[in-house]
DRENDO-1510 file (C-alpha; in Angstrom, 1 decimal, always signed):
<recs>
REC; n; res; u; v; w
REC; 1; UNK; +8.5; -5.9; +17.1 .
REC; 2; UNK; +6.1; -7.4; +19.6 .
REC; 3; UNK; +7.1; -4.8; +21.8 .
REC; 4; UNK; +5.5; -2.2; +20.1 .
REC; 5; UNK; +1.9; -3.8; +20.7 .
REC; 6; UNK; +1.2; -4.3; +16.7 .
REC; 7; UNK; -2.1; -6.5; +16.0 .
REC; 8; UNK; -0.4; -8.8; +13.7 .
REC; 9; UNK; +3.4; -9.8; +12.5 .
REC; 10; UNK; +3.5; -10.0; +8.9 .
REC; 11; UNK; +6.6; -11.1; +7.0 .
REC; 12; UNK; +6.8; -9.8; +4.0 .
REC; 13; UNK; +8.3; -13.2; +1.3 .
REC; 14; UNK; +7.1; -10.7; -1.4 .
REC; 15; UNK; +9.2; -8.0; -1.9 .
REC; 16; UNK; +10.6; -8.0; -5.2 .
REC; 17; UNK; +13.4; -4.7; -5.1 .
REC; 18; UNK; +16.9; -6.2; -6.2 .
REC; 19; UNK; +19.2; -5.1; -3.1 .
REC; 20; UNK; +15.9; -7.1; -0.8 .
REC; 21; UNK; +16.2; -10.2; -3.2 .
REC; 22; UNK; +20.1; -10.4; -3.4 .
REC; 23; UNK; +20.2; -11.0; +0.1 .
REC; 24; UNK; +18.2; -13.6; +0.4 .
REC; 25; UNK; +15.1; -12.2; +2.1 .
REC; 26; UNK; +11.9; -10.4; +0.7 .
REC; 27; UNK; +11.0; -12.7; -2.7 .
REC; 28; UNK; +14.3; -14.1; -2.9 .
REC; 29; UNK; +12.7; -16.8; +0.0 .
REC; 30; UNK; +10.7; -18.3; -3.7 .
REC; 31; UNK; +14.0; -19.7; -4.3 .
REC; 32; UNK; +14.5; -21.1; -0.9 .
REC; 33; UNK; +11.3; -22.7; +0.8 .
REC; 34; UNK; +12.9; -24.7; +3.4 .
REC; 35; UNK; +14.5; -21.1; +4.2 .
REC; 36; UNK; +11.3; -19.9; +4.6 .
REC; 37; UNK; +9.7; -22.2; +6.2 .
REC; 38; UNK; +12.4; -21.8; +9.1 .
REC; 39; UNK; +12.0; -18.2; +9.6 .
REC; 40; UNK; +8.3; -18.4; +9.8 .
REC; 41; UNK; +8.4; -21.4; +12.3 .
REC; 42; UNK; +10.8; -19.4; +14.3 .
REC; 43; UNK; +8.5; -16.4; +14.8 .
REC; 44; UNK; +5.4; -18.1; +15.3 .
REC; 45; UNK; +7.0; -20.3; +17.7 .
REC; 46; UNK; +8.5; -16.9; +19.2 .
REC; 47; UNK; +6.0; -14.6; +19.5 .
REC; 48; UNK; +2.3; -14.0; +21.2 .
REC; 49; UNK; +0.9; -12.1; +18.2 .
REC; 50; UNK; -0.7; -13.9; +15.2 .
REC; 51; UNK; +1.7; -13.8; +12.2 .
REC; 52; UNK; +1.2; -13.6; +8.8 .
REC; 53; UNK; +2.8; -14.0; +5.8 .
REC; 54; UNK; +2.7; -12.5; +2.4 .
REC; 55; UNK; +4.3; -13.4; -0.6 .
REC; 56; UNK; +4.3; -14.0; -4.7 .
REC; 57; UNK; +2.7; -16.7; -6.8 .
REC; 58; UNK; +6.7; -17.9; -7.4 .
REC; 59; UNK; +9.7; -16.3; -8.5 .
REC; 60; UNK; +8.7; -16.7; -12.5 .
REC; 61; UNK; +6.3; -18.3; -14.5 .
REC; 62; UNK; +7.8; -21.7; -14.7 .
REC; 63; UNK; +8.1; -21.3; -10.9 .
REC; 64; UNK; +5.0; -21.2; -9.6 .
REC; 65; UNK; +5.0; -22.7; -6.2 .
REC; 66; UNK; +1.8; -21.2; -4.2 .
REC; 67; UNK; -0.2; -23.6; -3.8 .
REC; 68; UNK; +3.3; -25.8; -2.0 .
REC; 69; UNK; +4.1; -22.3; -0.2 .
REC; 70; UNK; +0.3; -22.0; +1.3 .
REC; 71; UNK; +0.0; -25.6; +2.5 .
REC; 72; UNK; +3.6; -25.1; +4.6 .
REC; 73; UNK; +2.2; -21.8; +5.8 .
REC; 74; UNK; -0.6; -23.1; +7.3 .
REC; 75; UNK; +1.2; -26.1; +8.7 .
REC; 76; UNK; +3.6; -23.5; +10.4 .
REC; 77; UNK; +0.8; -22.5; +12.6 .
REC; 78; UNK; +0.7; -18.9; +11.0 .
REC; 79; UNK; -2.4; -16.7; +10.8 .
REC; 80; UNK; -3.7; -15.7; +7.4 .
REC; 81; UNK; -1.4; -15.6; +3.8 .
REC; 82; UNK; -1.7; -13.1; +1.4 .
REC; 83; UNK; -0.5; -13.3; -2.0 .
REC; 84; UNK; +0.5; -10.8; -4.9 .
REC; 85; UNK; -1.0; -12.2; -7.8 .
REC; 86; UNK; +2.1; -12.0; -9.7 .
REC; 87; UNK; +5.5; -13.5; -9.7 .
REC; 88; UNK; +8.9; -11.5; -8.4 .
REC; 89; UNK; +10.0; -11.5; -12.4 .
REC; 90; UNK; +7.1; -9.4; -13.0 .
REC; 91; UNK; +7.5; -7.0; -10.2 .
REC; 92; UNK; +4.8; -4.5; -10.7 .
REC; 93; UNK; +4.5; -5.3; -14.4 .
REC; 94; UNK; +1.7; -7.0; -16.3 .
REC; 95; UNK; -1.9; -8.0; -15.3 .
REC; 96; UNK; -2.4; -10.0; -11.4 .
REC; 97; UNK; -3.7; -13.3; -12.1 .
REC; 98; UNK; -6.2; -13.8; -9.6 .
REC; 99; UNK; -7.2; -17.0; -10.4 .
REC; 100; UNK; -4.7; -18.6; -8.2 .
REC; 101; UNK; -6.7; -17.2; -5.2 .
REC; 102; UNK; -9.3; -20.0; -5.5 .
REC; 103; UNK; -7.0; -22.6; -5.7 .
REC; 104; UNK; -5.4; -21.9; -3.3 .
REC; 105; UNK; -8.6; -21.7; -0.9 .
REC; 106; UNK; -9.6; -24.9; -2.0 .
REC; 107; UNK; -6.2; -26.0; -0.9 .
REC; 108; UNK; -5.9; -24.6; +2.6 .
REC; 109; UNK; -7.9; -23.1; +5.2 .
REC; 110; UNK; -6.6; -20.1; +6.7 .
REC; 111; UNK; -7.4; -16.9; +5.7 .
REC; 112; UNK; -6.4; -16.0; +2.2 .
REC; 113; UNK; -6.1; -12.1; +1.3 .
REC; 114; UNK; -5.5; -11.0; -2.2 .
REC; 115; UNK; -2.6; -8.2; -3.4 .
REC; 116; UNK; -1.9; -6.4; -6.2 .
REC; 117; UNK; -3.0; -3.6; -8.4 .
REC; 118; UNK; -6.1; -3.3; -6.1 .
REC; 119; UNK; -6.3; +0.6; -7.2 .
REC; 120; UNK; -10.0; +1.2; -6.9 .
REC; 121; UNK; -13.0; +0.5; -5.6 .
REC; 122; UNK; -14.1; -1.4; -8.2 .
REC; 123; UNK; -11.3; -3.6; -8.8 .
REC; 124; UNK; -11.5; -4.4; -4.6 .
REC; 125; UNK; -15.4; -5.5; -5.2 .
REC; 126; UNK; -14.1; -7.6; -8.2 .
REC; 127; UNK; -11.4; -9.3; -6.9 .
REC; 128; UNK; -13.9; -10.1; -3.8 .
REC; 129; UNK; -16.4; -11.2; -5.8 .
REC; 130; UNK; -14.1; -13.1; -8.7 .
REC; 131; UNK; -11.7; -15.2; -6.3 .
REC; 132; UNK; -13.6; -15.5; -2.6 .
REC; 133; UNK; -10.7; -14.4; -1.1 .
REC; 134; UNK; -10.9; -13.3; +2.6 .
REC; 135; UNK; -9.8; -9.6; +2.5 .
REC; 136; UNK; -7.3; -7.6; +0.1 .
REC; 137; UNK; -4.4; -5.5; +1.1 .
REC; 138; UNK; -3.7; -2.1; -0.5 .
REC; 139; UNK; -0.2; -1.3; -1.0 .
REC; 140; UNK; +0.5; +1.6; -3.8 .
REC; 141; UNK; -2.7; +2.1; -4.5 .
REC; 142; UNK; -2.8; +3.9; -1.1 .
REC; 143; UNK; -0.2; +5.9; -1.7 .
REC; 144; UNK; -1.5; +7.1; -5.2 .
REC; 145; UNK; -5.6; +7.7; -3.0 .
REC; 146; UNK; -5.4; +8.1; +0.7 .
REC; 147; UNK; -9.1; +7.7; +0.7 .
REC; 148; UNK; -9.2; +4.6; -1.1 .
REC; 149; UNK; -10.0; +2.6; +2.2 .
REC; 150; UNK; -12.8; +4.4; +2.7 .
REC; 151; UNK; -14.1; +5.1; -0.7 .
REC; 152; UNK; -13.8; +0.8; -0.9 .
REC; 153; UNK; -16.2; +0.1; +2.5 .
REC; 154; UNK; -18.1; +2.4; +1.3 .
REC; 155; UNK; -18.6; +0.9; -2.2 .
REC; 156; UNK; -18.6; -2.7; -0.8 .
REC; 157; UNK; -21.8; -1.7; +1.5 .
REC; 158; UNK; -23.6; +0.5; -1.5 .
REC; 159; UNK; -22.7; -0.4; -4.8 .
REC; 160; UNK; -22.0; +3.5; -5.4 .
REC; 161; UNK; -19.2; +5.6; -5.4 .
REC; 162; UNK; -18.2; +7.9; -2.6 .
REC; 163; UNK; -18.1; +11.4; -3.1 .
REC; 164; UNK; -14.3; +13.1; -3.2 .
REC; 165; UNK; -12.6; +14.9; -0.4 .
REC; 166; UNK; -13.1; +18.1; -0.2 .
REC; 167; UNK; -10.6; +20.5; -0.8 .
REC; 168; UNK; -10.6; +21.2; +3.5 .
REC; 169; UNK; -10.4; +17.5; +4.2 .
REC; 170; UNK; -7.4; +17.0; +1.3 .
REC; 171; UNK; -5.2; +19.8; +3.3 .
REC; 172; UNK; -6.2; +18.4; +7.3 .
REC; 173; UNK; -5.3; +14.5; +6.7 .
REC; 174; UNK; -2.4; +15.6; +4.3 .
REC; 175; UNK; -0.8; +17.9; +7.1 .
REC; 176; UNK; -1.5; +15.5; +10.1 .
REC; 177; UNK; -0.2; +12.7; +8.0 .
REC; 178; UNK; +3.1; +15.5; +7.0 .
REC; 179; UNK; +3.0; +16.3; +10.6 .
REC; 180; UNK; +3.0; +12.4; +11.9 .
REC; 181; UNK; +5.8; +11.6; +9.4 .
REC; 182; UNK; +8.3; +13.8; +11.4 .
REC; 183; UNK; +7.2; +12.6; +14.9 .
REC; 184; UNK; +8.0; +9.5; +13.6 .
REC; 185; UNK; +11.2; +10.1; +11.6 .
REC; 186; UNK; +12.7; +13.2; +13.1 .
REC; 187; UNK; +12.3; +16.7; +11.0 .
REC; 188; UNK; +14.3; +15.9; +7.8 .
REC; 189; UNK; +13.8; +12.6; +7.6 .
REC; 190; UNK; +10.2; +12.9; +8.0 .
REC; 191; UNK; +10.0; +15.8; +5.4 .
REC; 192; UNK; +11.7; +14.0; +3.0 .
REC; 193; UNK; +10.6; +10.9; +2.9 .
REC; 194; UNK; +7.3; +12.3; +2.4 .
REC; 195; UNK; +7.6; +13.4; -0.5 .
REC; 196; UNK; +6.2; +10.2; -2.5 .
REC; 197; UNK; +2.6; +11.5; -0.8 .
REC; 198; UNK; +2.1; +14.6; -2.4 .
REC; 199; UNK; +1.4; +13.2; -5.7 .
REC; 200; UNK; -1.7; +11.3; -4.1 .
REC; 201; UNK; -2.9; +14.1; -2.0 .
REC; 202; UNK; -2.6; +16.7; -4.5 .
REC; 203; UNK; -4.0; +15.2; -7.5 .
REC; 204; UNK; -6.2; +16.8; -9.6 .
REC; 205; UNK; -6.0; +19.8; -8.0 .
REC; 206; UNK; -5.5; +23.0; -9.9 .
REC; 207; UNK; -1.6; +24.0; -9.9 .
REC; 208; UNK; -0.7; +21.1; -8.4 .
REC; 209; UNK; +2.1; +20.1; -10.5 .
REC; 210; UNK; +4.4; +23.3; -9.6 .
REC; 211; UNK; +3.4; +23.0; -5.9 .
REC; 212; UNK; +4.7; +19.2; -5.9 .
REC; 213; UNK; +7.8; +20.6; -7.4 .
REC; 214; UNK; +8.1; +23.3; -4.9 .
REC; 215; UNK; +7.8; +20.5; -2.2 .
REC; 216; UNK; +10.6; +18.6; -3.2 .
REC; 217; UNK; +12.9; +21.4; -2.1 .
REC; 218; UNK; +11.6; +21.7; +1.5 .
REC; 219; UNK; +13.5; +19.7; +4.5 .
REC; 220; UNK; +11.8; +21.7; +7.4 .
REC; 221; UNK; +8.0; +21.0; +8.6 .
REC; 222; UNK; +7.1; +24.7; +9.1 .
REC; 223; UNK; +8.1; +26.2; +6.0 .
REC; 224; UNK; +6.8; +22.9; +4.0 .
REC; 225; UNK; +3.0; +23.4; +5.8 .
REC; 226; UNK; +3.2; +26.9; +5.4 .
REC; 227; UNK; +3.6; +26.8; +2.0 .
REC; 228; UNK; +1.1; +24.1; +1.7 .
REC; 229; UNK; -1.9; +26.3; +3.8 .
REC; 230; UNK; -1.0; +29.3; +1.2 .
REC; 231; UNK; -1.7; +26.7; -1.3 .
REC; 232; UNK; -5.3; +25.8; +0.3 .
REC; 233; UNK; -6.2; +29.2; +0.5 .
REC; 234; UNK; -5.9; +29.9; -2.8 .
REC; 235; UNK; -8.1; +26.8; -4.4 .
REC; 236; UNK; -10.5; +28.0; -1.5 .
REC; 237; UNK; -10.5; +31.8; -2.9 .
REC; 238; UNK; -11.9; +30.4; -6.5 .
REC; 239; UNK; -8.3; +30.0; -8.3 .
REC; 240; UNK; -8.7; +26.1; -9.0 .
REC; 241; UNK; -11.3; +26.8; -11.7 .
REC; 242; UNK; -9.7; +30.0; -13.0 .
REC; 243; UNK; -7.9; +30.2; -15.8 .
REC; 244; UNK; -6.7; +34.0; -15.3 .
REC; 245; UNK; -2.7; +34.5; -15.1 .
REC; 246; UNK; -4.2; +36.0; -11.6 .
REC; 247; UNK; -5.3; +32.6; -10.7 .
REC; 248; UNK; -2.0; +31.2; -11.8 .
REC; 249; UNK; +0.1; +33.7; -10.2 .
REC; 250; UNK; -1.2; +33.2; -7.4 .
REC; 251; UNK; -0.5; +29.4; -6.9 .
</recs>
């Protein structure tokens, strides 16, 4: 990993997925903190890059062991913790609680960043403002908004809401980020794996419920951004806001 240049190494003690868990790694580490303490010390101790850690308030309610897990984080030598708000039982369900972030800045002194259900802008400013925390990381809520990052600077700075994309801005970043995916990946790979994108991209956009279903089918890069430029063309033309069987036709 470090020699790939990456600002940070982050191990992720958070993830919740079954097949992660039942092989000990990811959130499964809740039930083994020795274990984890091991794994960190070994990378800090291994690497020249700042590493950071991110996991859950505990693996259940009666469980809840972050303010323990913080204190050996920072002992480890390790950067910065951030912490989903919820435990691994909950996995993505139910309300964040938040107010662990405090606590556990009053109980250590490296950077603190809060996770989870951070969708908006709003939310960003209140979890800020609410628990003091150092920074927040954005994990689905990217996926669902690309813009999100910069729609939340920008409301953090003025208060106020940043205009949408335009339909032309949509199309560029969803094709470069299309056309990264399979640098990255390979064609088909790339392609596919994409697909979870298109619902943020392509969201409330005229149509855009058949075109998403088109684009699960496609598993080469030139026919899938072809078909996506013949779909930009025709919300540019005026068929977004028309409700003709032309307009829908057309899409």
């Amino acid at each position: 990993a470090e020699s790939l240049q990456p600002d940070v190494i982050d191990i992720n003690c958070g993830c919740w997925v079954r097949n992660v868990v039942g092989c000990g790694a990811g959130s499964g580490l809740l039930r083994d903190i020795p274990k984890m303490e091991r794994i960190i010390l070994a990378v800090v101790k291994n690497v020249g890059l700042p590493v950071t850690i991110k996991t859950r308030l505990g693996w259940d309610a009666e469980s809840i062991k972050i303010i323990e897990i913080a204190k050996m984080v920072e002992q480890t030598g390790a950067a910065a913790l951030t912490i989903h708000c919820r435990t691994r039982s909950q996995a993505h369900k139910g309300e964040p609680d938040y107010s662990w972030i405090s606590k556990v800045k009053s109980a250590v002194s490296i950077p603190i960043i809060a996770n989870g259900s951070l969708e908006t802008p709003q939310k960003i400013a209140q979890a800020f403002q609410e628990t003091g925390c150092d920074g927040v990381m954005i994990g689905r809520g990217a996926i669902e908004n690309p813009w999100i990052f910069q729609q939340a600077k920008h409301f953090l700075a003025s208060g106020s809401p940043l205009p949408d994309p335009t339909i032309e801005e949509r199309f560029r970043v969803l094709i470069e980020h299309l056309m990264l995916s399979t640098e990255c990946k390979g064609e088909r790979k790339g392609v596919m794996e994409f697909r979870k994108h298109y619902s943020g991209y392509l969201k409330g956009l005229y149509g855009a419920s058949k075109v998403r279903q088109e684009m699960m089918h496609y598993t080469e890069l030139e026919p899938a951004v072809q078909r996506l430029y013949q779909y930009q063309d025709v919300l540019l033309a005026g068929a977004a806001v028309e409700s003709t069987s032309a307009a829908r036709e057309a899409i």
